[in-house]
MDAnalysis code that builds the backbone (N, CA, C; Angstrom):
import MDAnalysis as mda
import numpy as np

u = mda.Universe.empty(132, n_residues=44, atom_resindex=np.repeat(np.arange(44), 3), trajectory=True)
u.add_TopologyAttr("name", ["N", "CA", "C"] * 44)
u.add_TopologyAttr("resid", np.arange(1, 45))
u.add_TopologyAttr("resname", ["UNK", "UNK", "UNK", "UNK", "UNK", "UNK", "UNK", "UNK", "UNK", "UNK", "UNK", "UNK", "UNK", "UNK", "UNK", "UNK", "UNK", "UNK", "UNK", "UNK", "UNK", "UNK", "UNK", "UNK", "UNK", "UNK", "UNK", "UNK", "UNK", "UNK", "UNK", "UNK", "UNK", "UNK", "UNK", "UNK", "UNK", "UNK", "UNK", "UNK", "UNK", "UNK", "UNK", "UNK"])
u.atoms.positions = np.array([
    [75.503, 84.921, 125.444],
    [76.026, 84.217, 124.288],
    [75.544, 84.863, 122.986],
    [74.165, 85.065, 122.917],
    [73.774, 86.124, 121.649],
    [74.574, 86.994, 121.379],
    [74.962, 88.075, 122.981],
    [75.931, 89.100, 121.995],
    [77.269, 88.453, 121.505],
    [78.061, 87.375, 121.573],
    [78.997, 86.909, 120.906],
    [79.055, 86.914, 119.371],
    [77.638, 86.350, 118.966],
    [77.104, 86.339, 117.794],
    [77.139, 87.118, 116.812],
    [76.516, 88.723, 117.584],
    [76.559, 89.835, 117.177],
    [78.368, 90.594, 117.133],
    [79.116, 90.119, 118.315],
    [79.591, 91.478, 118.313],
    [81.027, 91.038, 117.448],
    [80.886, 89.798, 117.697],
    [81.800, 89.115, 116.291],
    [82.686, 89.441, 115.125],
    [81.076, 89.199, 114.533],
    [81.100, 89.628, 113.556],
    [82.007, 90.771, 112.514],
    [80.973, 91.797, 113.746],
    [81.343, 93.293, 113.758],
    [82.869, 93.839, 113.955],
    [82.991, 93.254, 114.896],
    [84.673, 93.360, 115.456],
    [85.452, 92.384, 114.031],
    [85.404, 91.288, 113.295],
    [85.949, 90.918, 111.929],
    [85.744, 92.372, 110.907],
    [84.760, 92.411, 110.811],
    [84.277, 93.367, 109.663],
    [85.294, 94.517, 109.616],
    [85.370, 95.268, 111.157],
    [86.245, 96.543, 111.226],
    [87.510, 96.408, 111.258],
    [88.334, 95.283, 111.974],
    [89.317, 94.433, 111.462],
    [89.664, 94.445, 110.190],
    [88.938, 94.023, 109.447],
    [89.535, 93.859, 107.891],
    [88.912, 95.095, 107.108],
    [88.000, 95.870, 107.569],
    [88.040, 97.425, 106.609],
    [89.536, 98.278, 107.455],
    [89.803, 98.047, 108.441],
    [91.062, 98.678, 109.066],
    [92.211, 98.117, 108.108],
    [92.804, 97.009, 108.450],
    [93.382, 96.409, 107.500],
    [93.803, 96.651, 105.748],
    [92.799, 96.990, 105.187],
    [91.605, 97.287, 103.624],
    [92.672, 99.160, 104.028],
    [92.325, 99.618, 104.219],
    [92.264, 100.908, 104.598],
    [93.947, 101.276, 104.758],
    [94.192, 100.339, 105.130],
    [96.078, 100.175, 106.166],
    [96.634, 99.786, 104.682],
    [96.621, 99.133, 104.042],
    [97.341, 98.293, 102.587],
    [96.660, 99.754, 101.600],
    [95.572, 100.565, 101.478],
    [95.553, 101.081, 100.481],
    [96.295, 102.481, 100.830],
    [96.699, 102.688, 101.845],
    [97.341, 103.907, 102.088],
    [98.708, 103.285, 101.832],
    [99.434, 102.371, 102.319],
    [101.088, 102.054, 102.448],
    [101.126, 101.756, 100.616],
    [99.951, 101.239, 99.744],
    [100.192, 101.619, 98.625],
    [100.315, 102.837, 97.626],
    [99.738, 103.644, 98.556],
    [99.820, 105.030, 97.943],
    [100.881, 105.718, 98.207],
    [101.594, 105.188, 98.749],
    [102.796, 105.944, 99.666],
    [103.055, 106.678, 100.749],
    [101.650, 106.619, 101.517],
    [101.444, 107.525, 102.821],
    [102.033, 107.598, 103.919],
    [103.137, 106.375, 103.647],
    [104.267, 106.122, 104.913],
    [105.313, 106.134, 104.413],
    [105.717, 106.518, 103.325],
    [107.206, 106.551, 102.623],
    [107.998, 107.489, 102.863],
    [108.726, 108.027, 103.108],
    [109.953, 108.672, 103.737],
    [109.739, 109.787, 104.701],
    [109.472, 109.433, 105.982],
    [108.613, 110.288, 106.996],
    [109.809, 111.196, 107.287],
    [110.963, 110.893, 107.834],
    [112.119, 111.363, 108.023],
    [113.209, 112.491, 107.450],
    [113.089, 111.758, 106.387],
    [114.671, 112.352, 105.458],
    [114.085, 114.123, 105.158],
    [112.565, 114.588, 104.756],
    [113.115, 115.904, 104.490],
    [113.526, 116.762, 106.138],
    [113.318, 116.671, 106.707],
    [113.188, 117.737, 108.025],
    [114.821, 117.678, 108.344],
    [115.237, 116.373, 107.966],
    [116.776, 116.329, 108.000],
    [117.607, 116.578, 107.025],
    [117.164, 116.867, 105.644],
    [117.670, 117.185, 104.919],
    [117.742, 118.712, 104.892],
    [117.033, 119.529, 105.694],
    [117.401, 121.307, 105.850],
    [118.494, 121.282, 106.731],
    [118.580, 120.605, 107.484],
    [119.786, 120.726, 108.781],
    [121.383, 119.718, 108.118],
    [121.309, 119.642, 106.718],
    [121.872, 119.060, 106.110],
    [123.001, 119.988, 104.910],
    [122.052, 120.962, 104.770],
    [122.213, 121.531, 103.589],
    [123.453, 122.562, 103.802],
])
């Protein structure tokens, strides 16, 4: 039962720095148009 206590926690913490981490990249744009150039040469 102690390690529940402990491992908790830990497992929240990395959860929400994952999370933290996930929202500051999709704000930067790090997932925005994965697609369109590689198809846009076979386009041209």
């Amino acid at each position: 039962m102690n390690a529940v206590f402990l491992l908790l926690p830990i497992a929240v913490a990395l959860g929400g720095l994952f999370a933290g981490l996930f929202l500051v990249a999709a704000r930067q744009g790090q997932f925005d148009d994965l697609d369109d150039p590689p198809e846009r040469i076979l386009h041209d």
